[in-house]
Gaussian input, Z-matrix of N, CA and C with variables (Angstrom, degrees):
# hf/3-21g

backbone

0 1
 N
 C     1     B1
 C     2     B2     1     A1
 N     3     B3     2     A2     1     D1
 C     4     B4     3     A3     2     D2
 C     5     B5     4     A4     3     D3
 N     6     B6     5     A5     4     D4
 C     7     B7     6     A6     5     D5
 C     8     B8     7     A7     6     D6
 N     9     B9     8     A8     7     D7
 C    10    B10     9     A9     8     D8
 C    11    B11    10    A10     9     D9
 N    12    B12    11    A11    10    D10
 C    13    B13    12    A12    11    D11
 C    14    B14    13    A13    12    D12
 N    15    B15    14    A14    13    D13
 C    16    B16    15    A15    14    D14
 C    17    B17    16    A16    15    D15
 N    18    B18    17    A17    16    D16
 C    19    B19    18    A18    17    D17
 C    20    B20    19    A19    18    D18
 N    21    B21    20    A20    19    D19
 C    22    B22    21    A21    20    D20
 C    23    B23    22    A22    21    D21
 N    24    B24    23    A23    22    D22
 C    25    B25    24    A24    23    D23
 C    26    B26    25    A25    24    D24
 N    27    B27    26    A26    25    D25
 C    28    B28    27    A27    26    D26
 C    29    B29    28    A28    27    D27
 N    30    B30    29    A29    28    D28
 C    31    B31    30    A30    29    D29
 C    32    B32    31    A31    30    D30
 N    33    B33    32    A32    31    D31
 C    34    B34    33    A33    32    D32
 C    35    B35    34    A34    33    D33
 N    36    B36    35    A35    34    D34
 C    37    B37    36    A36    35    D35
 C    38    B38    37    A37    36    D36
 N    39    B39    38    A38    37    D37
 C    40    B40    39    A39    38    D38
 C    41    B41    40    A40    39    D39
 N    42    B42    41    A41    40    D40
 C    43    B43    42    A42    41    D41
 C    44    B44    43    A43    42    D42
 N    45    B45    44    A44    43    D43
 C    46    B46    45    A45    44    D44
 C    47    B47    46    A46    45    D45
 N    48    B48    47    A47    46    D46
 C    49    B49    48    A48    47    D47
 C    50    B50    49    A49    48    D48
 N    51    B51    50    A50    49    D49
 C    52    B52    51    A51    50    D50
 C    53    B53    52    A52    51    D51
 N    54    B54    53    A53    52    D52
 C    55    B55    54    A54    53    D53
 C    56    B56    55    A55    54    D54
 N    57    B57    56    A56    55    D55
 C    58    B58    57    A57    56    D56
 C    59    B59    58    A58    57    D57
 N    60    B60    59    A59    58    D58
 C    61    B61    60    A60    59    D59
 C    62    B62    61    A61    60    D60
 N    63    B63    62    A62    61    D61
 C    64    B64    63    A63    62    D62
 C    65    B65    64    A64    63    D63
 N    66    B66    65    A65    64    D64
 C    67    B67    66    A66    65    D65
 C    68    B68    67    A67    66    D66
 N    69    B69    68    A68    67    D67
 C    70    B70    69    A69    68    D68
 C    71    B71    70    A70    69    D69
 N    72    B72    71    A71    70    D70
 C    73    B73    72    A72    71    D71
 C    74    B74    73    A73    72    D72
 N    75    B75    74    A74    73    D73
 C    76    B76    75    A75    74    D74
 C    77    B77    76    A76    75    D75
 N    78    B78    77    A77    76    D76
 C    79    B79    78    A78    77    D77
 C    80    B80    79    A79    78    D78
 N    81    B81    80    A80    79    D79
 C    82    B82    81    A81    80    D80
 C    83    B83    82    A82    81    D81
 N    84    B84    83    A83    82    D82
 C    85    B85    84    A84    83    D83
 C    86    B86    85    A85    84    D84
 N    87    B87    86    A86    85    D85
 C    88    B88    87    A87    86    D86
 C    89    B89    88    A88    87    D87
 N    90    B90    89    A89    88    D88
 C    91    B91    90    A90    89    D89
 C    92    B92    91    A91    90    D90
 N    93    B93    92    A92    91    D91
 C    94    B94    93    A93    92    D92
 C    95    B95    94    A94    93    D93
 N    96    B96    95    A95    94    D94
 C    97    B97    96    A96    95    D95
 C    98    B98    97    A97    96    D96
 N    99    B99    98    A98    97    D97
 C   100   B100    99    A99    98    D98
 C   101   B101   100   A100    99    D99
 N   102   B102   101   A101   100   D100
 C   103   B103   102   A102   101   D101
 C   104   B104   103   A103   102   D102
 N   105   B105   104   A104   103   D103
 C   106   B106   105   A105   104   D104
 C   107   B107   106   A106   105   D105
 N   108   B108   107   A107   106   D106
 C   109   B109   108   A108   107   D107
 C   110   B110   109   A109   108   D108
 N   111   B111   110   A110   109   D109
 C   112   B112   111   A111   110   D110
 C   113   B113   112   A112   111   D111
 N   114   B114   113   A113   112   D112
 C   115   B115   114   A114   113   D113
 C   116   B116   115   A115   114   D114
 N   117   B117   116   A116   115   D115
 C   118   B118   117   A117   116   D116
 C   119   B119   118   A118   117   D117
 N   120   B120   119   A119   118   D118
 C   121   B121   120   A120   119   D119
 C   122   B122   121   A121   120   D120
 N   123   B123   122   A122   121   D121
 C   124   B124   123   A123   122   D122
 C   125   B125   124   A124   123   D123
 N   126   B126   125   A125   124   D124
 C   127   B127   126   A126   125   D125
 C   128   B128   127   A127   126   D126
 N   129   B129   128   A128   127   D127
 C   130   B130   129   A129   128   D128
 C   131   B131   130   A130   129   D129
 N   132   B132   131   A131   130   D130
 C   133   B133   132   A132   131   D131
 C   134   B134   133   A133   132   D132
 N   135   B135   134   A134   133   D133
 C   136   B136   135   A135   134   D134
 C   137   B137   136   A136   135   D135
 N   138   B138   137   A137   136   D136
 C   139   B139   138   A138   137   D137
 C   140   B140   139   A139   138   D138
 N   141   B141   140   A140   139   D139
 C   142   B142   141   A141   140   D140
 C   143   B143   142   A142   141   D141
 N   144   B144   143   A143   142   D142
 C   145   B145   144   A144   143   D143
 C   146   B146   145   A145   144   D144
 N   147   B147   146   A146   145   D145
 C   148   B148   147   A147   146   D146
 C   149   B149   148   A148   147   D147
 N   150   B150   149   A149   148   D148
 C   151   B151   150   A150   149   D149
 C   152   B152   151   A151   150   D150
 N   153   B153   152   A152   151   D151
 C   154   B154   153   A153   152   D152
 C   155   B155   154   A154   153   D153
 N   156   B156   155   A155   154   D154
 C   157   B157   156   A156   155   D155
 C   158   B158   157   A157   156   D156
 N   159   B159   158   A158   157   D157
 C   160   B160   159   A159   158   D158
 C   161   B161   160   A160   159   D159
 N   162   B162   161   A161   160   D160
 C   163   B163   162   A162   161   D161
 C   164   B164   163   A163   162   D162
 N   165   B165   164   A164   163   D163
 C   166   B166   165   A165   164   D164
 C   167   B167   166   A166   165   D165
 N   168   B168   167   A167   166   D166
 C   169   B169   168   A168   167   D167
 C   170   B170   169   A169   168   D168
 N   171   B171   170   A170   169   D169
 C   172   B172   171   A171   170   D170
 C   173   B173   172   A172   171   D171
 N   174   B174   173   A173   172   D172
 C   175   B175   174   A174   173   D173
 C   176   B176   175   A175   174   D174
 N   177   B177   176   A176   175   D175
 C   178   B178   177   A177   176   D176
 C   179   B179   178   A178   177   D177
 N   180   B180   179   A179   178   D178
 C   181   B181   180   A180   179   D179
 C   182   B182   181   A181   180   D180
 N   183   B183   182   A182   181   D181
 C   184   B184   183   A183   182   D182
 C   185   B185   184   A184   183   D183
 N   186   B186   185   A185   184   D184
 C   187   B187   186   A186   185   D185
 C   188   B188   187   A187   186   D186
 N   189   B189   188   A188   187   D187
 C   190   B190   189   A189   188   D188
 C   191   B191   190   A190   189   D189
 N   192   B192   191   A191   190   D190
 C   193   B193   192   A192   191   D191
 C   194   B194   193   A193   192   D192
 N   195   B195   194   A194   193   D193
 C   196   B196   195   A195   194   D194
 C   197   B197   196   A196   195   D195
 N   198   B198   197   A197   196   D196
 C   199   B199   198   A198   197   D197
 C   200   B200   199   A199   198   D198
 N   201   B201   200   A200   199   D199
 C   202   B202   201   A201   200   D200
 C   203   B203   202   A202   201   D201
 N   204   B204   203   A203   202   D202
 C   205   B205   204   A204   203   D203
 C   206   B206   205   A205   204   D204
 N   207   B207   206   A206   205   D205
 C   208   B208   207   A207   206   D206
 C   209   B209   208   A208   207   D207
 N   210   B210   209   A209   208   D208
 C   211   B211   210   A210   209   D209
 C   212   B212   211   A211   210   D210
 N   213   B213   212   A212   211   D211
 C   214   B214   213   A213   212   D212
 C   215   B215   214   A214   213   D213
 N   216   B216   215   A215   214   D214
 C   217   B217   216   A216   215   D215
 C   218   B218   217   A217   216   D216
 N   219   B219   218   A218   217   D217
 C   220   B220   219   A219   218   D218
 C   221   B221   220   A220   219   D219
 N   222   B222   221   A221   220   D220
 C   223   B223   222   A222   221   D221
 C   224   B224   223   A223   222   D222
 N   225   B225   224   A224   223   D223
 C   226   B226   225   A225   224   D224
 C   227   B227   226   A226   225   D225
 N   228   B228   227   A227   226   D226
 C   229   B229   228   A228   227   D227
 C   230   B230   229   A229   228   D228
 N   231   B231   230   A230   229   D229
 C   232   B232   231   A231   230   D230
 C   233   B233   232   A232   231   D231
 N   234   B234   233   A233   232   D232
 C   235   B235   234   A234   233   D233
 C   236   B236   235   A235   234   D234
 N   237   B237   236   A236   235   D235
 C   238   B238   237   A237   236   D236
 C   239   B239   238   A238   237   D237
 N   240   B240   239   A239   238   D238
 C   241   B241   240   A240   239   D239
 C   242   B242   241   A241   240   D240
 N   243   B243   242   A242   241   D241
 C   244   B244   243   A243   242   D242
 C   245   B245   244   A244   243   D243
 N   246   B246   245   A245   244   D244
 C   247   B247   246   A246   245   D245
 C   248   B248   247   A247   246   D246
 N   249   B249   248   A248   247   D247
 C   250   B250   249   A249   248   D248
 C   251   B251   250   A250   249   D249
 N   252   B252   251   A251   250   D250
 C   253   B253   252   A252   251   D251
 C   254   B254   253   A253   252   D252
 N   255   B255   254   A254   253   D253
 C   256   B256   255   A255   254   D254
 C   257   B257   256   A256   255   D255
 N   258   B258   257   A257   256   D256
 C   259   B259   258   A258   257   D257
 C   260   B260   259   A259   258   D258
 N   261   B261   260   A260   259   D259
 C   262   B262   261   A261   260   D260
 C   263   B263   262   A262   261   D261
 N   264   B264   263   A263   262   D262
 C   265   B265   264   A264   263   D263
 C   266   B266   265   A265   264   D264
 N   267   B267   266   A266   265   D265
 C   268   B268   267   A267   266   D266
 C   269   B269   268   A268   267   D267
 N   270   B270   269   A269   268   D268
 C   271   B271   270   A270   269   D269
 C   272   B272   271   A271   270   D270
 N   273   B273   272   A272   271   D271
 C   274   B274   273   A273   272   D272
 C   275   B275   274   A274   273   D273
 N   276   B276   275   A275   274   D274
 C   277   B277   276   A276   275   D275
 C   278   B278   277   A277   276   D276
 N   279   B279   278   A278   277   D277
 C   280   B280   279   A279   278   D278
 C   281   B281   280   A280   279   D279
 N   282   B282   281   A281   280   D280
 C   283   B283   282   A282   281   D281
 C   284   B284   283   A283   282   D282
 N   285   B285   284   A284   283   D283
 C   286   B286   285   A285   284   D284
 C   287   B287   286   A286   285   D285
 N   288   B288   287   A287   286   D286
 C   289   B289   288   A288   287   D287
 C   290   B290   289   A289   288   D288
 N   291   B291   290   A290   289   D289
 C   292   B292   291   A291   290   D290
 C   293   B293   292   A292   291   D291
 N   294   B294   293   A293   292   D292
 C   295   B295   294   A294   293   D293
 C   296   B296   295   A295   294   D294
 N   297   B297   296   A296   295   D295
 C   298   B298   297   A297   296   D296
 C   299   B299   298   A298   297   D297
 N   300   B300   299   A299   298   D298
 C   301   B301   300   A300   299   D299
 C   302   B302   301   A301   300   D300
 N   303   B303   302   A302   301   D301
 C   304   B304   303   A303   302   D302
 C   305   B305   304   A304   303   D303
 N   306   B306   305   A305   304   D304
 C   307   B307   306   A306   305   D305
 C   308   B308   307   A307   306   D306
 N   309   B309   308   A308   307   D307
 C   310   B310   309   A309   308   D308
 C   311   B311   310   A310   309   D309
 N   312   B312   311   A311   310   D310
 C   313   B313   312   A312   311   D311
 C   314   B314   313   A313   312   D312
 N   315   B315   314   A314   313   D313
 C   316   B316   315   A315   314   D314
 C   317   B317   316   A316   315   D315
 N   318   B318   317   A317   316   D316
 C   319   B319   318   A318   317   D317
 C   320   B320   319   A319   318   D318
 N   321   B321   320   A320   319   D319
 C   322   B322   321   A321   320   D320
 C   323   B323   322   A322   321   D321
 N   324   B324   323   A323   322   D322
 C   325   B325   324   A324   323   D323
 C   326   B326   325   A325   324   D324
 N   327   B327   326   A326   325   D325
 C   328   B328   327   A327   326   D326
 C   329   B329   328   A328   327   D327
 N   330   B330   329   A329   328   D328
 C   331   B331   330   A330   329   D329
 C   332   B332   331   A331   330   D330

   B1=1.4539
   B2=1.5311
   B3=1.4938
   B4=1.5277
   B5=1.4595
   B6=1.2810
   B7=1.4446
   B8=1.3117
   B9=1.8165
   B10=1.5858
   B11=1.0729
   B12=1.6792
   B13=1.5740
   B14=1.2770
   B15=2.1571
   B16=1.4943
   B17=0.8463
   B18=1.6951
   B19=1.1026
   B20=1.4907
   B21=1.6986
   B22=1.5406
   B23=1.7587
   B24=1.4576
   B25=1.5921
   B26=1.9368
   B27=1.3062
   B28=0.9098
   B29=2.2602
   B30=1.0003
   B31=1.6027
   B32=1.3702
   B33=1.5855
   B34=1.1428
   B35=1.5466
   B36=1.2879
   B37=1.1829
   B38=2.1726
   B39=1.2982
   B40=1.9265
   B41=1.5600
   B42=1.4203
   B43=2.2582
   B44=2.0824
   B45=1.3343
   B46=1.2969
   B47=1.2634
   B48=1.3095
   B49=1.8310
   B50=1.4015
   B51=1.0637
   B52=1.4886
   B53=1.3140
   B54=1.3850
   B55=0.8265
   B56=1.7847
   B57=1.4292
   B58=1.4829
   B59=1.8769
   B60=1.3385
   B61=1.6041
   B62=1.4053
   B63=1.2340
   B64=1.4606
   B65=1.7819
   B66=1.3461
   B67=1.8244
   B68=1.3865
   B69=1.5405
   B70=1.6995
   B71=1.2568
   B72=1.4790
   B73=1.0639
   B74=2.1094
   B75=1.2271
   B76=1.1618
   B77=1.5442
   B78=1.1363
   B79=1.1658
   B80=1.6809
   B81=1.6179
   B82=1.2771
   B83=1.7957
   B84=1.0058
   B85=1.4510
   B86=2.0295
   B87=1.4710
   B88=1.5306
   B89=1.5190
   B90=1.6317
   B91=1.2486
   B92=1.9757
   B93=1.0690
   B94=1.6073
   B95=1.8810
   B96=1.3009
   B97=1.8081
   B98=1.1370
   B99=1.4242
   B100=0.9641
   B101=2.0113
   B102=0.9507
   B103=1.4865
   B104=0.8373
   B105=1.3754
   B106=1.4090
   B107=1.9618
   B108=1.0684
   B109=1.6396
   B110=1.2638
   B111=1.3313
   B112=1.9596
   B113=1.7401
   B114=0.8298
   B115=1.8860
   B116=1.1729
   B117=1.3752
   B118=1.1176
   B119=2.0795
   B120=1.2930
   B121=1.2188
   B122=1.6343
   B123=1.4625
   B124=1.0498
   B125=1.8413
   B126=1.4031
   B127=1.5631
   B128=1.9636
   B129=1.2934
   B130=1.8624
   B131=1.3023
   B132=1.6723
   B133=1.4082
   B134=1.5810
   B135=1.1704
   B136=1.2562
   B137=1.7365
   B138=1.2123
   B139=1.1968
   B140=1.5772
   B141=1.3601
   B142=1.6757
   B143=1.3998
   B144=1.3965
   B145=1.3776
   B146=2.3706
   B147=1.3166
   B148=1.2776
   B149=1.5305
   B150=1.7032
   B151=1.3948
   B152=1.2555
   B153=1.8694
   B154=1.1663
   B155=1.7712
   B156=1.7123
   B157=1.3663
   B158=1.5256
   B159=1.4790
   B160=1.3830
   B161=1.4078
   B162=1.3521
   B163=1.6640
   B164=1.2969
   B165=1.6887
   B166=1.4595
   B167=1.8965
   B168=1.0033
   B169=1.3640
   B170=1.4194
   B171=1.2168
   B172=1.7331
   B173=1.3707
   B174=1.5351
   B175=1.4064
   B176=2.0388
   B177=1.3453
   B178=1.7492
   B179=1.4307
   B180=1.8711
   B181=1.3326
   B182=1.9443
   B183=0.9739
   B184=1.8421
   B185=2.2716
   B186=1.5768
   B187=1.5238
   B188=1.3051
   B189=1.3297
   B190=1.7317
   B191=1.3056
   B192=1.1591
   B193=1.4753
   B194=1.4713
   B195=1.8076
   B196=1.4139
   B197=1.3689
   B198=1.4396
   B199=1.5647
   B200=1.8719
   B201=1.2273
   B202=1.6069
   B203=1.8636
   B204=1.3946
   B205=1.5891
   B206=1.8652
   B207=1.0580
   B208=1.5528
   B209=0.9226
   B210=1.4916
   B211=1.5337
   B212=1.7886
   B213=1.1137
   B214=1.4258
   B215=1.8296
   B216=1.4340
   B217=1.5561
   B218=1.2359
   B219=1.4403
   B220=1.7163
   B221=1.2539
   B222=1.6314
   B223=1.5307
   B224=1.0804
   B225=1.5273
   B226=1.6235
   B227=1.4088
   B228=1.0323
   B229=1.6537
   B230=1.3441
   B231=1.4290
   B232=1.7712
   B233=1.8116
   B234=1.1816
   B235=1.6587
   B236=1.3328
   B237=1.2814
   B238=1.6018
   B239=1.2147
   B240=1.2076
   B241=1.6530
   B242=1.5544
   B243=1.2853
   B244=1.5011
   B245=2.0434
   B246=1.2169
   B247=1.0065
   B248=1.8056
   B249=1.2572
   B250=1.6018
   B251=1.3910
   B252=1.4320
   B253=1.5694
   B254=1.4987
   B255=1.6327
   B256=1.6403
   B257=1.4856
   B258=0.7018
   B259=1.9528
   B260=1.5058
   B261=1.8508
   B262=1.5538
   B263=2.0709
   B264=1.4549
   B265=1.7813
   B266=0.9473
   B267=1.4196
   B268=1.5712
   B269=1.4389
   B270=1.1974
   B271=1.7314
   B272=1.2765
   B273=1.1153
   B274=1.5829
   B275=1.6569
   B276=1.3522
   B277=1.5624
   B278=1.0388
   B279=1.6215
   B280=1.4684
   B281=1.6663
   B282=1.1126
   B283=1.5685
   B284=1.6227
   B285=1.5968
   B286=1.7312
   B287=1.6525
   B288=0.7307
   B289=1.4586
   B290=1.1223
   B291=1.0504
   B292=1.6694
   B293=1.3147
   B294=1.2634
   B295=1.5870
   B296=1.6449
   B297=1.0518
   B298=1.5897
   B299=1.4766
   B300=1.4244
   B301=1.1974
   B302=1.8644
   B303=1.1345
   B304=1.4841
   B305=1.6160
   B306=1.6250
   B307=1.4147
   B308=1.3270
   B309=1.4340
   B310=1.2686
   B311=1.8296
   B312=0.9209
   B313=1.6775
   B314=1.7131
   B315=1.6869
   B316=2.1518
   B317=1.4003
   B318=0.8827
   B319=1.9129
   B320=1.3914
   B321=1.5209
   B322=1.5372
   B323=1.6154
   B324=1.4046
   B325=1.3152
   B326=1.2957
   B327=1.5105
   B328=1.8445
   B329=1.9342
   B330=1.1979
   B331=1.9830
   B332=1.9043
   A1=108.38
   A2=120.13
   A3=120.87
   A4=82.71
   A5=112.76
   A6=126.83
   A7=135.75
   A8=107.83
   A9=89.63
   A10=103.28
   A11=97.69
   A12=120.40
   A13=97.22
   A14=118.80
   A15=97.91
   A16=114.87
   A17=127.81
   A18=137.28
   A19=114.57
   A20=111.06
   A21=97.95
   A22=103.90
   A23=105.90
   A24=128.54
   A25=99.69
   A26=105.17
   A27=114.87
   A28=111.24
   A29=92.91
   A30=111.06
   A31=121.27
   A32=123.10
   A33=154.23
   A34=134.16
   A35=127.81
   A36=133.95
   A37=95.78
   A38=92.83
   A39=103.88
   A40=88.12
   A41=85.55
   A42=101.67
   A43=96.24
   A44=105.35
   A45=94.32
   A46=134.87
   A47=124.58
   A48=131.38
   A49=129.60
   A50=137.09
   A51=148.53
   A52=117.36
   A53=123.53
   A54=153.29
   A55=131.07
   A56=111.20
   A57=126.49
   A58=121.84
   A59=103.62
   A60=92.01
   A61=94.57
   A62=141.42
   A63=128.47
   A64=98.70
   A65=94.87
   A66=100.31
   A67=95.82
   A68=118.87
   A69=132.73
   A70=126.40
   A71=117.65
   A72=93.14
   A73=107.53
   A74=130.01
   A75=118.47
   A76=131.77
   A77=172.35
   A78=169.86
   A79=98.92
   A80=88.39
   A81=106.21
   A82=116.99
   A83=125.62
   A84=141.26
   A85=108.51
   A86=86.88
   A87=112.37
   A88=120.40
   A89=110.86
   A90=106.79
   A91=79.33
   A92=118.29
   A93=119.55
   A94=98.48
   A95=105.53
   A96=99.16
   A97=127.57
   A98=145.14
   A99=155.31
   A100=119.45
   A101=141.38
   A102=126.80
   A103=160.40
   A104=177.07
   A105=170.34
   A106=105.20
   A107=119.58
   A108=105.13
   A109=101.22
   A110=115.90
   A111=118.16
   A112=85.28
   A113=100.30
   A114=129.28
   A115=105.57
   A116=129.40
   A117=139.24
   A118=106.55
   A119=108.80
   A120=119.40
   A121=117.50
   A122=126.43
   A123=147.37
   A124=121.24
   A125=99.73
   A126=118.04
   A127=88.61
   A128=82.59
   A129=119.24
   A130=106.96
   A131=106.22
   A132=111.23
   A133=124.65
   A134=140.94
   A135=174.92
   A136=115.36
   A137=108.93
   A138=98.47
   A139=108.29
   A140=109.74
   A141=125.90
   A142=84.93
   A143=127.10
   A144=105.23
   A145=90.60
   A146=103.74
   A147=94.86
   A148=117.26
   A149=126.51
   A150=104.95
   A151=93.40
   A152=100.17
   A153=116.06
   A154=95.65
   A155=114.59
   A156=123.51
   A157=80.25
   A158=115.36
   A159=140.36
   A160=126.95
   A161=109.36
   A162=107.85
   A163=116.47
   A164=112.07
   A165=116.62
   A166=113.79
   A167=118.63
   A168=139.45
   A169=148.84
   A170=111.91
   A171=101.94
   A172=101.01
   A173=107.88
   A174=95.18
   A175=82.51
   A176=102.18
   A177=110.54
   A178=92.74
   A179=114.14
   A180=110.36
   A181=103.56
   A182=99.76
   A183=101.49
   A184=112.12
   A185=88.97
   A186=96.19
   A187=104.25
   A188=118.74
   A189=115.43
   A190=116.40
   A191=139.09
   A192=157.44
   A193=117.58
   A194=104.48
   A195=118.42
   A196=123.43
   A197=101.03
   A198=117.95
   A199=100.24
   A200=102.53
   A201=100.76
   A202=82.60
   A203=83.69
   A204=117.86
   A205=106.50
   A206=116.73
   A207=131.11
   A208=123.77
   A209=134.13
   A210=127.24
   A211=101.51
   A212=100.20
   A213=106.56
   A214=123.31
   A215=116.03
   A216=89.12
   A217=130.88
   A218=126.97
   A219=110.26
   A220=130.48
   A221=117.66
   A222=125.21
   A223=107.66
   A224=125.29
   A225=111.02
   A226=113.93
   A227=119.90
   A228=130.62
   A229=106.60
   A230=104.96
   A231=120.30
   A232=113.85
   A233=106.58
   A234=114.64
   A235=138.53
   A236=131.95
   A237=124.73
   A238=106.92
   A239=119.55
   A240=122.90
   A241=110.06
   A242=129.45
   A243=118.92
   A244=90.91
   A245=121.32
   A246=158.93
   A247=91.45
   A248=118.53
   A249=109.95
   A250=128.87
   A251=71.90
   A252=80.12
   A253=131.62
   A254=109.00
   A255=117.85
   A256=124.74
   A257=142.11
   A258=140.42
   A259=112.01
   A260=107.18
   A261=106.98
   A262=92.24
   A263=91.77
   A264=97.28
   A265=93.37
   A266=140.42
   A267=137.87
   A268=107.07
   A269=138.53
   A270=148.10
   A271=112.75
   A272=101.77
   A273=120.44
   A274=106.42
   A275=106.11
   A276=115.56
   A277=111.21
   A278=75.88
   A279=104.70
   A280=129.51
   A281=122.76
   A282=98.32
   A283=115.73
   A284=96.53
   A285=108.26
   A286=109.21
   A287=114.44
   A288=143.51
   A289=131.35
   A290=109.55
   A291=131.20
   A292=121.16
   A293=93.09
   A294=116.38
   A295=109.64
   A296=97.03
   A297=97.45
   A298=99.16
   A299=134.48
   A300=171.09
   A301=138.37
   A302=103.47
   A303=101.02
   A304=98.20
   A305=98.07
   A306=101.87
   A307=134.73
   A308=111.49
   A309=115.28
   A310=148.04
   A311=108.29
   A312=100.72
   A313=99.73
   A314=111.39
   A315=93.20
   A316=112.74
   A317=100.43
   A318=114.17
   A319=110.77
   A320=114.82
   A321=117.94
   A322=97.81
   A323=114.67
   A324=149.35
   A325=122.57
   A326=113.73
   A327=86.56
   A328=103.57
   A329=90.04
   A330=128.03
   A331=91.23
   D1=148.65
   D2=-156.98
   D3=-110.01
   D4=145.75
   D5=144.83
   D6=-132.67
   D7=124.25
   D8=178.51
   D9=-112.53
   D10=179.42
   D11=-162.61
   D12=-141.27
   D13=127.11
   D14=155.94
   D15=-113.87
   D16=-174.12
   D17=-169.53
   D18=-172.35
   D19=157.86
   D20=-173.73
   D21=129.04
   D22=-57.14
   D23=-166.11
   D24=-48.19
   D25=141.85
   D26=-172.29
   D27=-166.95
   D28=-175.31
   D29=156.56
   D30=-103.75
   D31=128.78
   D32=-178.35
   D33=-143.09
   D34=122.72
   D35=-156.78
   D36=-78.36
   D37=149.13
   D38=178.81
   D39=-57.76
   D40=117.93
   D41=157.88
   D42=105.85
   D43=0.38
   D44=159.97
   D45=-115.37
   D46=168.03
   D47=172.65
   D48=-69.96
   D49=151.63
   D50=145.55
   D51=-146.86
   D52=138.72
   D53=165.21
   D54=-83.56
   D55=80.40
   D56=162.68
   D57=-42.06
   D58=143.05
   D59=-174.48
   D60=-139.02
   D61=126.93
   D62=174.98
   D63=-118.39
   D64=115.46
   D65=-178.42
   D66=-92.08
   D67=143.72
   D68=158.39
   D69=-107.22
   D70=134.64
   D71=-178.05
   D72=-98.22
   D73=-172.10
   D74=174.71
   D75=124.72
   D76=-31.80
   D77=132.56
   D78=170.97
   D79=-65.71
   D80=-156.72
   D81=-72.73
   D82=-3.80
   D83=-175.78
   D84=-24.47
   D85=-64.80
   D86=176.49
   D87=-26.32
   D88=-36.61
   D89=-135.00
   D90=-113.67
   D91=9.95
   D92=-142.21
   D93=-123.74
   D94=119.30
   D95=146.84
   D96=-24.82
   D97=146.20
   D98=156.87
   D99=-105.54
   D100=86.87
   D101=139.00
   D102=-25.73
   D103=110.68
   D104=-80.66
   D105=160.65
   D106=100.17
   D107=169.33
   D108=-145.81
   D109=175.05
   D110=-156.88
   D111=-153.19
   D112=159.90
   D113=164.27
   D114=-129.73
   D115=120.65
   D116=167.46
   D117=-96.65
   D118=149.73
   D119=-161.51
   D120=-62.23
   D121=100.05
   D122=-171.81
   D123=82.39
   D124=33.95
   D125=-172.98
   D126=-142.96
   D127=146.58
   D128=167.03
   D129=-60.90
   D130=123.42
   D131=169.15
   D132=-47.36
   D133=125.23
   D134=-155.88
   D135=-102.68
   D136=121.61
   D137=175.94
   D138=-114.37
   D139=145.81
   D140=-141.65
   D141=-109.08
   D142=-80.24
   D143=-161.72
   D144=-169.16
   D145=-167.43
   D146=168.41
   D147=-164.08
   D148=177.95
   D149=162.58
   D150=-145.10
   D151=166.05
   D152=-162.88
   D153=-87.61
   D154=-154.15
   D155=-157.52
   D156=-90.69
   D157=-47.67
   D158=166.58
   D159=-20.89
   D160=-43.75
   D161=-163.19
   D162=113.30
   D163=-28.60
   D164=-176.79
   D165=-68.76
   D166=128.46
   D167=155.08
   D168=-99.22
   D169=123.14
   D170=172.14
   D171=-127.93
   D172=167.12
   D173=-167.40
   D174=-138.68
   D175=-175.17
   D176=-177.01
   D177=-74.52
   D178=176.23
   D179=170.10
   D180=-92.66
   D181=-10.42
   D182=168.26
   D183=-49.72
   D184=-44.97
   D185=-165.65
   D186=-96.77
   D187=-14.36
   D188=-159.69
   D189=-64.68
   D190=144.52
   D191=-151.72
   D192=31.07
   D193=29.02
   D194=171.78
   D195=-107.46
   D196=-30.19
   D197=-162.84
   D198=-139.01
   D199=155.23
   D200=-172.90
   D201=-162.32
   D202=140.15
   D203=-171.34
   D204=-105.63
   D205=133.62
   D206=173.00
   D207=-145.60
   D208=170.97
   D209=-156.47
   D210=-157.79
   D211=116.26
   D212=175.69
   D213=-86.69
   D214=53.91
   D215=-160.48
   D216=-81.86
   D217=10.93
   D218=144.02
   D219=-51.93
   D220=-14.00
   D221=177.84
   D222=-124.39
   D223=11.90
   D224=167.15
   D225=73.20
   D226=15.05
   D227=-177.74
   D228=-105.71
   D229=129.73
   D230=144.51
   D231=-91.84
   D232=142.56
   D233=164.13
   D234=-117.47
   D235=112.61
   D236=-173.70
   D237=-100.09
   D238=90.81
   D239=169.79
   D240=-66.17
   D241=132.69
   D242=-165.14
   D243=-153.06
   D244=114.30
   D245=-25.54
   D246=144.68
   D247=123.33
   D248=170.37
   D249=-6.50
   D250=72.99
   D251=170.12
   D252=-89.84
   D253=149.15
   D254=179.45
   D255=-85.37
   D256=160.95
   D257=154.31
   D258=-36.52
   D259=-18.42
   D260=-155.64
   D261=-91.80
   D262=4.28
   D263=-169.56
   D264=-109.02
   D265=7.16
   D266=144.63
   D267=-13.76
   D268=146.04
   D269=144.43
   D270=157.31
   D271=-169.07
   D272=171.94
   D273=-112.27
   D274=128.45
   D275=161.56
   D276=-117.48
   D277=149.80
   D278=173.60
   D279=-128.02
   D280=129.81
   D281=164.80
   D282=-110.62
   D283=175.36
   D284=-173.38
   D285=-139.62
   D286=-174.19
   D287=-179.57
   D288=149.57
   D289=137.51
   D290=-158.11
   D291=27.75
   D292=55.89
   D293=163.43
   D294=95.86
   D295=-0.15
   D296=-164.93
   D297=-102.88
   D298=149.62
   D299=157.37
   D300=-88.07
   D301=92.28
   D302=-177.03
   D303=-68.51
   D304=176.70
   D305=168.16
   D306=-84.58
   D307=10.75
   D308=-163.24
   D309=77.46
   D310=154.81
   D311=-171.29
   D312=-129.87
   D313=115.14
   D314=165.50
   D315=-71.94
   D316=116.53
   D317=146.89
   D318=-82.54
   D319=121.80
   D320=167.47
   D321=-130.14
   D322=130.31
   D323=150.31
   D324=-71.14
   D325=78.61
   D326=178.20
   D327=-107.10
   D328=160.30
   D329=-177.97
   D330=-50.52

């Protein structure tokens, strides 16, 4: 059974960085998609962007050339580097794969 975990989430002023980390646990991690999606507070979870087993990524046009996704798999890690950020990047993320769901991390952006 896979489990993720995120981490990273914090407070940050509009026009700064943080860095998301979603650790897995499991064998199989390597071989697997990765996801990235957030709910922001009284709005529908959102899907942010993703990567392949590969390295390949796409991300939403909300995050694109803001945020960039990487994958560590000797450590079972995904990364959401995120990039000037606004108040409007307020939420909680989360990532998934294969069906599975961490609990999430808040990111708050304030003005």
């Amino acid at each position: 059974q896979v489990q993720l975990v995120e981490s990273g989430g914090g407070l940050v002023q509009a026009g700064g960085s943080l860095r998301l980390s979603c650790a897995a646990s499991g064998s199989i991690f390597s071989r697997n998609a990765m996801d990235w999606y957030r709910q922001a507070p009284g709005k529908q979870r959102e899907w942010v962007g993703a990567i392949t087993p590969y390295g390949t990524t796409i991300y939403s046009d909300s995050v694109k050339g803001r945020f960039t996704i990487s994958r560590d798999n000797a450590k079972n890690t995904v990364y959401l580097q995120m990039n000037s950020l606004t108040p409007e990047d307020t939420a909680v993320y989360y990532c998934t794969s294969m069906n599975v769901w961490g609990d999430g991390t808040l990111v708050t952006v304030s003005s």
